[in-house]
Residue frames as qw, qx, qy, qz and C-alpha x, y, z in Angstrom:
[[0.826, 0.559, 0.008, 0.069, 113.32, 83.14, 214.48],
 [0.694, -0.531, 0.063, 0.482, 116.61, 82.32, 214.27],
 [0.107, 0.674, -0.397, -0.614, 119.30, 84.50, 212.10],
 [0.168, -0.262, 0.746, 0.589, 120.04, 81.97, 209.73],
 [0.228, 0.516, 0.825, 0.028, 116.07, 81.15, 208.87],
 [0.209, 0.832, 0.303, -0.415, 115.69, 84.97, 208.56],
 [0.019, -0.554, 0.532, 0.640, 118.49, 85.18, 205.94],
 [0.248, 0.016, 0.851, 0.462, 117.25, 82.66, 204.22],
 [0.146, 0.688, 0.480, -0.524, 114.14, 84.24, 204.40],
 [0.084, 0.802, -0.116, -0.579, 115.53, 87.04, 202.71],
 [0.060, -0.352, 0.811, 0.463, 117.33, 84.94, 199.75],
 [0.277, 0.404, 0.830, 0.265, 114.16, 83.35, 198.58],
 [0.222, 0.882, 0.302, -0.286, 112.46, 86.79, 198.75],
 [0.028, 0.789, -0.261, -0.556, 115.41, 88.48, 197.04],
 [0.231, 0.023, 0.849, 0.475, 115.67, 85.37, 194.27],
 [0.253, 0.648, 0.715, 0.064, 111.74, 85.92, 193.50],
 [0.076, 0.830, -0.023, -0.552, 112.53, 90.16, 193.12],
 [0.016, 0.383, -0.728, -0.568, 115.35, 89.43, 190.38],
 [0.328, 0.325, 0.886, -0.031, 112.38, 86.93, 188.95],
 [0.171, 0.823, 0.520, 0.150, 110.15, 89.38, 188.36],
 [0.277, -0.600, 0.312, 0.683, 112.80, 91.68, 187.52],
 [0.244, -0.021, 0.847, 0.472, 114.01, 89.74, 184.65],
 [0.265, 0.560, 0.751, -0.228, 109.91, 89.21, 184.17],
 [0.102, 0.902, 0.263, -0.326, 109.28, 92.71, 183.83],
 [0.618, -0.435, 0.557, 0.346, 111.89, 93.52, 182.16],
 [0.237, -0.036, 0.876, 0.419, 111.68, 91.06, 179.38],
 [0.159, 0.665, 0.719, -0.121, 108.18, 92.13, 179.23],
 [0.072, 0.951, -0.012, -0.302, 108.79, 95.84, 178.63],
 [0.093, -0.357, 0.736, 0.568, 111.87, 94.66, 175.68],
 [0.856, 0.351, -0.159, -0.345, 108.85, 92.41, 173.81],
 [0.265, 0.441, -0.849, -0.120, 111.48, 90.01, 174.26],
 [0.949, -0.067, -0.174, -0.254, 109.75, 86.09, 174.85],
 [0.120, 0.706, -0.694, 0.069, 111.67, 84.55, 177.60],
 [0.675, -0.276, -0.539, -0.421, 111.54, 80.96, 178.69],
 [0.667, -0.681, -0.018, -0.301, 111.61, 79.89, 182.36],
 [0.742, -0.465, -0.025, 0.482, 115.09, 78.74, 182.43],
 [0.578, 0.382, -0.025, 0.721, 116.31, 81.58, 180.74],
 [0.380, -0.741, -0.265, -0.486, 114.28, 83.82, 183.08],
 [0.781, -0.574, 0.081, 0.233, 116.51, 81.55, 185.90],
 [0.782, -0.141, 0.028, 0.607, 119.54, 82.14, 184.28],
 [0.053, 0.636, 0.074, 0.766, 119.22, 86.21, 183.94],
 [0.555, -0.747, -0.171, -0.324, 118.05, 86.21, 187.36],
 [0.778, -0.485, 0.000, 0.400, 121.29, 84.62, 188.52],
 [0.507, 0.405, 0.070, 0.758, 123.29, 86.90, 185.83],
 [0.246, -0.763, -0.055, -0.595, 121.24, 90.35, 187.73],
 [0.796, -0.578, -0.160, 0.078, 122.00, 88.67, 191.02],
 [0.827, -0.038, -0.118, 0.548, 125.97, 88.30, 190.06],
 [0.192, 0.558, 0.083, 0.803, 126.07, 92.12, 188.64],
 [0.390, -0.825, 0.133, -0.386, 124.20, 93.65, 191.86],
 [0.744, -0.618, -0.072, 0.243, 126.29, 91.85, 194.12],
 [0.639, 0.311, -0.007, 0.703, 129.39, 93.50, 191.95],
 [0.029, -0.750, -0.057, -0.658, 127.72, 96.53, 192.66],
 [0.620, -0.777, -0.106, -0.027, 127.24, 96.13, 196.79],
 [0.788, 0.109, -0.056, 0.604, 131.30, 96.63, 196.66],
 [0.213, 0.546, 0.158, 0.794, 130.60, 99.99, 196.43],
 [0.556, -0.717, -0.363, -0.212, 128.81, 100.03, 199.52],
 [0.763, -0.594, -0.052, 0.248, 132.18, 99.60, 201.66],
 [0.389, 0.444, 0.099, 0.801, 134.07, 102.59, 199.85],
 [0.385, -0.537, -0.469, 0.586, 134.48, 105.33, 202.20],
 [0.233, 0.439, 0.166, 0.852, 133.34, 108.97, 200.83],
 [0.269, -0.794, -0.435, 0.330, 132.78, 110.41, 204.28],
 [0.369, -0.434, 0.109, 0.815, 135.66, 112.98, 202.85],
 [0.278, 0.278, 0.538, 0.746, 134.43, 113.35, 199.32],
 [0.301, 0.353, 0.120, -0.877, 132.28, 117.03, 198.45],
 [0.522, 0.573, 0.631, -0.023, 128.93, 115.84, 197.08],
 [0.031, -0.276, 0.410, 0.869, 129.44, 117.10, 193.40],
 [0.749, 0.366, 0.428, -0.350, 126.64, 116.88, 190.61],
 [0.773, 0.594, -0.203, 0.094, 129.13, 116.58, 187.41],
 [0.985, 0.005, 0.013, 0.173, 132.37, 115.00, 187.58],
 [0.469, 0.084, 0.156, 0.865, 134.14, 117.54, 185.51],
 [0.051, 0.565, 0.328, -0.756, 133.43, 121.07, 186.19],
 [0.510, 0.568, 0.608, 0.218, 131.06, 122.15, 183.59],
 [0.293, -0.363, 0.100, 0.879, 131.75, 125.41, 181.31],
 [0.494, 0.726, 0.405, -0.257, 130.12, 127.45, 179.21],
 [0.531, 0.005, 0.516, 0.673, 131.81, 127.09, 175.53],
 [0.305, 0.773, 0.528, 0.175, 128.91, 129.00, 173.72],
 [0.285, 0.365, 0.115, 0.879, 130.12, 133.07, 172.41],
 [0.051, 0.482, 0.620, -0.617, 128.62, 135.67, 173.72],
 [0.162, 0.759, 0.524, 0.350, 125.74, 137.07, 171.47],
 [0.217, -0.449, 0.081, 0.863, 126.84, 140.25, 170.51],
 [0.533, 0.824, 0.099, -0.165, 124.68, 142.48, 167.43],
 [0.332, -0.308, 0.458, 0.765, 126.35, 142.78, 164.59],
 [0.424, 0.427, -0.017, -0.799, 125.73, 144.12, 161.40],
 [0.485, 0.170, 0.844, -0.155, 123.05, 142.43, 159.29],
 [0.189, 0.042, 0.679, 0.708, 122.22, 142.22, 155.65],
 [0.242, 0.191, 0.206, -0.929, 119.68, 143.92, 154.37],
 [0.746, 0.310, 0.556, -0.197, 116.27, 142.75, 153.03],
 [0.626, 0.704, -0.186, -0.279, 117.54, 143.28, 149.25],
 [0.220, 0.560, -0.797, -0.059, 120.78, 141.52, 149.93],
 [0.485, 0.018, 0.808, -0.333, 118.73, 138.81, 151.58],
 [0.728, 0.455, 0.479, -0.184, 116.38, 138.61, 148.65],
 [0.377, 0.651, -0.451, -0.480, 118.39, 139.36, 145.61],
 [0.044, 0.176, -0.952, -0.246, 119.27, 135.26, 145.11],
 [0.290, 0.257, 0.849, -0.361, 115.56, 134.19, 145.92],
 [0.144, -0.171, -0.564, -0.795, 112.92, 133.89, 143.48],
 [0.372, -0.406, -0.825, -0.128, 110.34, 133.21, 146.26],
 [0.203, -0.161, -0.419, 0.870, 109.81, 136.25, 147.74],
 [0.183, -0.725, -0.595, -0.296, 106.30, 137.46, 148.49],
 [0.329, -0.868, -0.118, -0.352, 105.48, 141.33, 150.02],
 [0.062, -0.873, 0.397, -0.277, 108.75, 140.91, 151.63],
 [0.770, -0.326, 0.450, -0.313, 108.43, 137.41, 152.89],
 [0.064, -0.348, 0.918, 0.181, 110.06, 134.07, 151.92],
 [0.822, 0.152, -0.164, -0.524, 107.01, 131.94, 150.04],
 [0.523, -0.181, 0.782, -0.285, 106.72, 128.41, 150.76],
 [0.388, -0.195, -0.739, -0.515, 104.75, 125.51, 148.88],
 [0.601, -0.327, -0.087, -0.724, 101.36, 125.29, 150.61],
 [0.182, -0.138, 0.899, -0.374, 101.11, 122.52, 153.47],
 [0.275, 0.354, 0.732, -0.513, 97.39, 122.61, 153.73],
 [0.022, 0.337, 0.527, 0.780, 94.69, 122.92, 150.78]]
């Protein structure tokens, strides 16, 4: 086989993937598509990956695999005791207070 029969090869197989891309897809949105819009998303998914294959011939032999961009921190206080109100100052505004406990209305009969 020669090269150019095996590329083309490959371009009818890689037009029928983005097909039933699109397919699937549109199938998993509920969206109803019809068969030339199905062709013209397939060439829109076609234009976008090939934007993407750009990326392919970018050189990060130098770059340090990272997993976040920016270096992540930890913003949160540190949990420290302090001093805490007591159950009377806790209940003194509450009229729902059962055996020590905050009363509810009833979920379940």
């Amino acid at each position: 086989m020669k090269w150019t029969e095996y590329s083309n090869n490959l371009l009818k197989i890689h037009y029928y993937v983005c097909l039933m891309d699109v397919e699937r897809i549109a199938r998993l949105a509920r969206v109803a598509l019809s068969p030339e819009e199905i062709s013209k998303f397939s060439k829109d998914m076609k234009e976008v990956l090939n934007m993407f294959r750009v990326l392919d011939d970018v050189d990060v032999s130098d770059t340090p695999i990272t997993m976040h961009p920016v270096e992540v921190v930890n913003i949160v206080r540190p949990d420290k005791a302090g001093k805490s109100l007591s159950k009377a100052e806790i209940f003194s505004n509450e009229k729902n207070e059962e055996d020590g406990y905050f009363k509810g209305p009833k979920t379940l009969e």
